[in-house]
PyMOL CGO cylinders between C-alpha atoms (Angstrom):
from pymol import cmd
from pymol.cgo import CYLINDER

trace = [
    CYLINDER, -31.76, 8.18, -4.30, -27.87, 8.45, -5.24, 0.3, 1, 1, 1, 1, 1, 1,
    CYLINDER, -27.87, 8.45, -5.24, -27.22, 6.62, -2.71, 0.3, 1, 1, 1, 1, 1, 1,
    CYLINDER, -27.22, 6.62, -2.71, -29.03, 4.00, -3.92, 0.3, 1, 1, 1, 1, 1, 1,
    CYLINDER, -29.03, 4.00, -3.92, -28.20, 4.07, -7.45, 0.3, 1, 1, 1, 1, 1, 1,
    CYLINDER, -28.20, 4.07, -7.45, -24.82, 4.13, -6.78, 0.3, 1, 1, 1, 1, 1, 1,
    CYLINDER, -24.82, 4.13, -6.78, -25.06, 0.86, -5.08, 0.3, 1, 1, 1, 1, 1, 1,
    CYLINDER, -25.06, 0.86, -5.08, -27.28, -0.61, -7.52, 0.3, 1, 1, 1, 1, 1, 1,
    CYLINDER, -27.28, -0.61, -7.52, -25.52, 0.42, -10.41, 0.3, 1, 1, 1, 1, 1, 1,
    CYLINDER, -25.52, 0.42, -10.41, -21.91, 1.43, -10.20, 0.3, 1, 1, 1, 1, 1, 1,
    CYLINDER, -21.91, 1.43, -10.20, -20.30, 0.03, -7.12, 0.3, 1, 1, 1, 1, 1, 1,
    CYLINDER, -20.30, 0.03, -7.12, -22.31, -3.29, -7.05, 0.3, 1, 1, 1, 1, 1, 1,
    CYLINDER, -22.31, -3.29, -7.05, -21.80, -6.18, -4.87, 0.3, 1, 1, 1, 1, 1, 1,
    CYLINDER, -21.80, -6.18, -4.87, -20.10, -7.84, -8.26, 0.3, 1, 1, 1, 1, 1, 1,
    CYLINDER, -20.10, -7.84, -8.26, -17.61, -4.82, -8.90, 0.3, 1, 1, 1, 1, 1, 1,
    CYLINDER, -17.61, -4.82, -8.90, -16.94, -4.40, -4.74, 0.3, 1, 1, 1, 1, 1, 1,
    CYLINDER, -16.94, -4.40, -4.74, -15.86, -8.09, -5.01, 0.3, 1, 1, 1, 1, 1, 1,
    CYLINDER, -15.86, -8.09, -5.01, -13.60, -7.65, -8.35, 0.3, 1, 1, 1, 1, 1, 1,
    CYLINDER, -13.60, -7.65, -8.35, -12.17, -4.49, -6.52, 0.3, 1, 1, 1, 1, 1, 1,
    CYLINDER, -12.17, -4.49, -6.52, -11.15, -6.10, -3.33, 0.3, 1, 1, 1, 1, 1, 1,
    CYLINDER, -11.15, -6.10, -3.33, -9.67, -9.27, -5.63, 0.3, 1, 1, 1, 1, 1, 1,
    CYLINDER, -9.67, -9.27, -5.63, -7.84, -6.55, -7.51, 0.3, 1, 1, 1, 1, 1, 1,
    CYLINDER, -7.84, -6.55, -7.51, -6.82, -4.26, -4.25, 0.3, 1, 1, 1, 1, 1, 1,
    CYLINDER, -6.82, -4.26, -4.25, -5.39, -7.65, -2.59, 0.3, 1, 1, 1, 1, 1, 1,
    CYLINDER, -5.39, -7.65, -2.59, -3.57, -8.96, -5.42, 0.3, 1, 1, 1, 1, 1, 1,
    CYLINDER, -3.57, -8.96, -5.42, -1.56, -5.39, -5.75, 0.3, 1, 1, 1, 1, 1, 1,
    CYLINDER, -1.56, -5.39, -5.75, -0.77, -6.14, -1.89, 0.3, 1, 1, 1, 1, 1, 1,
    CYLINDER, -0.77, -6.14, -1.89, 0.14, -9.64, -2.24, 0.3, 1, 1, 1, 1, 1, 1,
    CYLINDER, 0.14, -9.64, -2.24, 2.28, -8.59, -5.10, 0.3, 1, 1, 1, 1, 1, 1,
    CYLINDER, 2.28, -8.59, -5.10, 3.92, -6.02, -3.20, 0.3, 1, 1, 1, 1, 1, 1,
    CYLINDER, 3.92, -6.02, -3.20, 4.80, -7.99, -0.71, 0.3, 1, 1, 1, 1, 1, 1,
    CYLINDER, 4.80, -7.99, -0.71, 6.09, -10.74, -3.27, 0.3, 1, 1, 1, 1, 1, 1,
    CYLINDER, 6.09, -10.74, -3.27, 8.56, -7.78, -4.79, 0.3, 1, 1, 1, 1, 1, 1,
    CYLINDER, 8.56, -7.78, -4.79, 9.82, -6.29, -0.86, 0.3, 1, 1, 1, 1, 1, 1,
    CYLINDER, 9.82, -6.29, -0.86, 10.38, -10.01, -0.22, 0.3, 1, 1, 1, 1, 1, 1,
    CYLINDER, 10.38, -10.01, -0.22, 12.70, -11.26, -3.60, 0.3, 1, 1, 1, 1, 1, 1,
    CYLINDER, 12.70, -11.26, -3.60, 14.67, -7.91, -3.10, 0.3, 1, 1, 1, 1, 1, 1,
    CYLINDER, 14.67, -7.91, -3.10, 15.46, -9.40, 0.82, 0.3, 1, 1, 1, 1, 1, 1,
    CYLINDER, 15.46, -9.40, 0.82, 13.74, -6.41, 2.42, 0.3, 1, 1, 1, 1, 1, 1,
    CYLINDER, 13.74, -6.41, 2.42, 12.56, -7.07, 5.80, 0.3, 1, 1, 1, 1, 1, 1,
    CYLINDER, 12.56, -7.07, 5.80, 9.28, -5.12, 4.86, 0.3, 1, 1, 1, 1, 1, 1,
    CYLINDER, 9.28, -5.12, 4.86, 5.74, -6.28, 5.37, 0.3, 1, 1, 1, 1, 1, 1,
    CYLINDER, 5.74, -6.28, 5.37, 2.44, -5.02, 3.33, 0.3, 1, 1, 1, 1, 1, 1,
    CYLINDER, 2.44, -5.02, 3.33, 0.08, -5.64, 5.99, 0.3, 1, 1, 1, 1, 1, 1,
    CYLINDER, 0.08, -5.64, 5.99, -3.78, -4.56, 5.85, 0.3, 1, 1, 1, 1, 1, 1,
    CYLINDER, -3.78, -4.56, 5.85, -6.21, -5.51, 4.12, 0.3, 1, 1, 1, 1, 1, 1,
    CYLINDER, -6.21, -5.51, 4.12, -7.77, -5.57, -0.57, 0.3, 1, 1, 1, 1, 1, 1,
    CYLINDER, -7.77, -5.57, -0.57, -7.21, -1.44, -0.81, 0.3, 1, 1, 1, 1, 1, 1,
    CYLINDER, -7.21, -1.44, -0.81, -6.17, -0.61, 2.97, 0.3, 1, 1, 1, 1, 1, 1,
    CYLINDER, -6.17, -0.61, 2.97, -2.65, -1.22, 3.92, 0.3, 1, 1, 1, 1, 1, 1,
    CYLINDER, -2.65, -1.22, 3.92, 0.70, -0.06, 4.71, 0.3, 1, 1, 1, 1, 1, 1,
    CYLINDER, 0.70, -0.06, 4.71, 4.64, -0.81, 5.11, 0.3, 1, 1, 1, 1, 1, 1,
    CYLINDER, 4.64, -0.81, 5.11, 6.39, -2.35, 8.26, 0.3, 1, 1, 1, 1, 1, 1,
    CYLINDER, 6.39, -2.35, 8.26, 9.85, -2.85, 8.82, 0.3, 1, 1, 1, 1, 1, 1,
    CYLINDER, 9.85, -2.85, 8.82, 10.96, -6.09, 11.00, 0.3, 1, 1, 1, 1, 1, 1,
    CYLINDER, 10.96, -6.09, 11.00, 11.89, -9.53, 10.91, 0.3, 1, 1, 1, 1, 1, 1,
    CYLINDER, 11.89, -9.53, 10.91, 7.88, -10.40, 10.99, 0.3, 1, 1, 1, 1, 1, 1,
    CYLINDER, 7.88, -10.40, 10.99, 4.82, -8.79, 10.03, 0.3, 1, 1, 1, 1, 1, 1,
    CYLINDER, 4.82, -8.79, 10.03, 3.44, -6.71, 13.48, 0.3, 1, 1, 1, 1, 1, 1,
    CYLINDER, 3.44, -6.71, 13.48, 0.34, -8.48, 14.72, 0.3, 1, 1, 1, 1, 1, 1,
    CYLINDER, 0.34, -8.48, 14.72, -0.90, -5.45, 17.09, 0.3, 1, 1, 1, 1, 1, 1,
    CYLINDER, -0.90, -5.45, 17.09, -0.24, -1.75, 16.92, 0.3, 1, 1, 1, 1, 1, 1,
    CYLINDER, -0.24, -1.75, 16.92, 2.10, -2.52, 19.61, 0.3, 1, 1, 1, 1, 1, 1,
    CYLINDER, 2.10, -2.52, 19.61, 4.47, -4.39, 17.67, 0.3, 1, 1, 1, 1, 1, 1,
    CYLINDER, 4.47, -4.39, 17.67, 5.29, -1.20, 15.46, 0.3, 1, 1, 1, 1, 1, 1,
    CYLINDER, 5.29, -1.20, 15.46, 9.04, -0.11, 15.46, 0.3, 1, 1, 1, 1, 1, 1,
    CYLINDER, 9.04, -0.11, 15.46, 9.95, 3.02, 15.26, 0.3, 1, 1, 1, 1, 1, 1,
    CYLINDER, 9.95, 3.02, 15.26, 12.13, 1.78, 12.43, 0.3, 1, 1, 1, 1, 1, 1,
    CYLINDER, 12.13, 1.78, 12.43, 8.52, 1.66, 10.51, 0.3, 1, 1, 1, 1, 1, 1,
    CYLINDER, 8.52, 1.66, 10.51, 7.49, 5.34, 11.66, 0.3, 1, 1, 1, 1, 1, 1,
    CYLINDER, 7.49, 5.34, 11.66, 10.60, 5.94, 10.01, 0.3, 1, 1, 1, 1, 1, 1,
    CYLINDER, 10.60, 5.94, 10.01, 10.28, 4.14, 6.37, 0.3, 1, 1, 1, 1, 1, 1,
    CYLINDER, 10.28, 4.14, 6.37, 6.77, 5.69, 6.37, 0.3, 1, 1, 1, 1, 1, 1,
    CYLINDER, 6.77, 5.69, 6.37, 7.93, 9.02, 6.57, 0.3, 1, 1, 1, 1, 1, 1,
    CYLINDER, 7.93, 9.02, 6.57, 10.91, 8.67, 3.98, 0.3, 1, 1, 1, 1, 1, 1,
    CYLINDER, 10.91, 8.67, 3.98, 8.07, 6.85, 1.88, 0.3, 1, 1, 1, 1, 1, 1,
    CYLINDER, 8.07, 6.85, 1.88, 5.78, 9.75, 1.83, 0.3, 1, 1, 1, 1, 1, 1,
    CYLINDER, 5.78, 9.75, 1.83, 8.19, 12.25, 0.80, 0.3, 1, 1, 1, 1, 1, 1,
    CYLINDER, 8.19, 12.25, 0.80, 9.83, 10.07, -1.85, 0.3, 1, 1, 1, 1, 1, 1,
    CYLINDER, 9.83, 10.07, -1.85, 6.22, 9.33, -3.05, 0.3, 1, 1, 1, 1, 1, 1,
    CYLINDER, 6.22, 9.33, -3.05, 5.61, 13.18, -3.08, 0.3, 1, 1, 1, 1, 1, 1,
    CYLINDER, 5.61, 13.18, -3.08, 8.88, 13.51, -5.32, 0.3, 1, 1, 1, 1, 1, 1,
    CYLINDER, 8.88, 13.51, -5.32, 7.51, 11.26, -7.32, 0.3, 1, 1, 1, 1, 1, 1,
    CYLINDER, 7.51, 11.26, -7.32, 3.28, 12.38, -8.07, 0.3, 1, 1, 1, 1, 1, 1,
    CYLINDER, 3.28, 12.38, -8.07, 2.15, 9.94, -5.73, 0.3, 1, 1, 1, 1, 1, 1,
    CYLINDER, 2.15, 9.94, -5.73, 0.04, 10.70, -2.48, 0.3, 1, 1, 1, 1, 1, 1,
    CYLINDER, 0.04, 10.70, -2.48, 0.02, 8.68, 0.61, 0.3, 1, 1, 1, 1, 1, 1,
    CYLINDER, 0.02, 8.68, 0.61, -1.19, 9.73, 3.93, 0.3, 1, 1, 1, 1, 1, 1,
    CYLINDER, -1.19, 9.73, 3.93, 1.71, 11.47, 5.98, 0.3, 1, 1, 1, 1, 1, 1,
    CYLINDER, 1.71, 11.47, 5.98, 1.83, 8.42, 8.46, 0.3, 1, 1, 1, 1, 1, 1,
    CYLINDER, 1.83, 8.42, 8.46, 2.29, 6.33, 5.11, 0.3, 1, 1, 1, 1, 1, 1,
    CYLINDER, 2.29, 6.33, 5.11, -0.93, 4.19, 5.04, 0.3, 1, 1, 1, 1, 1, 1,
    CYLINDER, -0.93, 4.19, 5.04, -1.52, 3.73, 1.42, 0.3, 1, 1, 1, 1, 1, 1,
    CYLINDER, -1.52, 3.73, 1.42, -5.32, 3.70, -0.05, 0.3, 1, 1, 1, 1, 1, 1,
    CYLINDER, -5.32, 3.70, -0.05, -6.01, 1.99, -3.51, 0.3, 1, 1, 1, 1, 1, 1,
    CYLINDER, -6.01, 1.99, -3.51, -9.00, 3.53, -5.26, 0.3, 1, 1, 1, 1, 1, 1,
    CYLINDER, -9.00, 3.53, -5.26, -11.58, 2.21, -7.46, 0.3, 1, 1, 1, 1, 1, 1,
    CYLINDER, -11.58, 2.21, -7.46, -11.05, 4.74, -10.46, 0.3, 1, 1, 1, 1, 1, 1,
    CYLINDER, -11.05, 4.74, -10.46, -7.12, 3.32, -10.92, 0.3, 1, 1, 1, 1, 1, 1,
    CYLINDER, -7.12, 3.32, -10.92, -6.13, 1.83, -13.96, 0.3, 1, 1, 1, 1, 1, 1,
    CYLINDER, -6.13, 1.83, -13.96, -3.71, -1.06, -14.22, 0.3, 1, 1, 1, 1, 1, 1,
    CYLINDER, -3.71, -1.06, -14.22, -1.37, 1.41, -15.49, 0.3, 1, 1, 1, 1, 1, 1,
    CYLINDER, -1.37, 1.41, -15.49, -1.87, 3.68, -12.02, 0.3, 1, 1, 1, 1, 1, 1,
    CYLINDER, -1.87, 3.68, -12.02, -1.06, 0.61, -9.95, 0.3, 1, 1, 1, 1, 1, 1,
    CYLINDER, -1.06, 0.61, -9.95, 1.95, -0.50, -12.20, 0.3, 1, 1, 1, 1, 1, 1,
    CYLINDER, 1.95, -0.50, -12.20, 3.14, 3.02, -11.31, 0.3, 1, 1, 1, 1, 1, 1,
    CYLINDER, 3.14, 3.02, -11.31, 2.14, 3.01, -7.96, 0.3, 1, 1, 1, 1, 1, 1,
    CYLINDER, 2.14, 3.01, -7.96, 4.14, -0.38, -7.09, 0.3, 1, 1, 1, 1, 1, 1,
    CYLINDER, 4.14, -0.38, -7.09, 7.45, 1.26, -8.86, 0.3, 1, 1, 1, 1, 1, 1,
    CYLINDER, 7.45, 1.26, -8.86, 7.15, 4.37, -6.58, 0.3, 1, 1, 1, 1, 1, 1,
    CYLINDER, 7.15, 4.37, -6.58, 6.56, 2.43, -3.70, 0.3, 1, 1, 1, 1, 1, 1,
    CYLINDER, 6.56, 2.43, -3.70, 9.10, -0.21, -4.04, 0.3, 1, 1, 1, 1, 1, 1,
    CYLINDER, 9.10, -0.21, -4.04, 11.41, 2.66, -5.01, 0.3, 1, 1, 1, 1, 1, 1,
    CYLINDER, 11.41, 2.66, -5.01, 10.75, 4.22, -1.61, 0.3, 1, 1, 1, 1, 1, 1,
    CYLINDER, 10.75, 4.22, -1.61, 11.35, 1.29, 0.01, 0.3, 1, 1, 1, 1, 1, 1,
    CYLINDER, 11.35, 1.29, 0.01, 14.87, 0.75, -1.51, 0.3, 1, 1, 1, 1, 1, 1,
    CYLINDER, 14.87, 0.75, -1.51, 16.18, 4.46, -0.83, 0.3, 1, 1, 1, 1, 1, 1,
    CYLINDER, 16.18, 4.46, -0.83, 14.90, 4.75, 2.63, 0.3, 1, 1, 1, 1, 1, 1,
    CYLINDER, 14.90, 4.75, 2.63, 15.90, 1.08, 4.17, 0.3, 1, 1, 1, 1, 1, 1,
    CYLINDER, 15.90, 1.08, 4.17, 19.11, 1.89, 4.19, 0.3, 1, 1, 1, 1, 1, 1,
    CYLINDER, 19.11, 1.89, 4.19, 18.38, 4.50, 6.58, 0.3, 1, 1, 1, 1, 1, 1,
    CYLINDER, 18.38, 4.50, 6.58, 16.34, 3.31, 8.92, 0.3, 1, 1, 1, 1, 1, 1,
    CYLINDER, 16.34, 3.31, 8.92, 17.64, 0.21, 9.78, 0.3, 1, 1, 1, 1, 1, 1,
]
cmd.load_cgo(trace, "trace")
């Protein structure tokens, strides 16, 4: 029964679509901010699911990861920590549905933040 009513009345197929339109446009923007600062960092994933990789192109299989990206993740997660923020310790980032526009304004500081003291050093 909670089951159901959650899906009938709070996460509906209306709000699941304005949440993944929301989740991807944080990404896209993301990427858009890595990219004018001349970062070689992609945002790759996918609406609230993603993460950062560091390379001249975005890694189509899990095989295309540097090490270099192990790397940024890890300096990531501990600058994020610094910061209030939680990512998952291999840096995969999850956007939830309860964030505010100010949590994701926030978010995208910390994390392009992270990204500008820790390319330096992995590079």
């Amino acid at each position: 029964a909670a089951g159901y009513a959650g899906l009938s009345e709070v996460y509906t197929v209306d709000r699941a679509r304005q949440f993944h339109e929301r989740t991807e446009a944080f990404r896209k923007q993301l990427q858009e901010r890595l990219r004018a600062a001349d970062f070689d960092v992609w945002v790759t994933g996918h609406g609230s699911m993603f993460s950062l990789h560091v390379g001249q192109v975005a890694p189509s299989c899990a095989a295309d990861v540097a090490d270099s990206s192990v790397r940024l993740r890890r300096l990531m997660q501990l600058h994020c920590l610094e910061s209030g923020v939680r990512v998952t310790t291999r840096g995969d980032i999850y956007l939830s549905l309860a964030m505010e526009d100010s949590d994701l304004e926030m978010l995208m500081d910390v994390l392009f933040n992270a990204v500008d003291r820790a390319i330096p050093l992995v590079r």
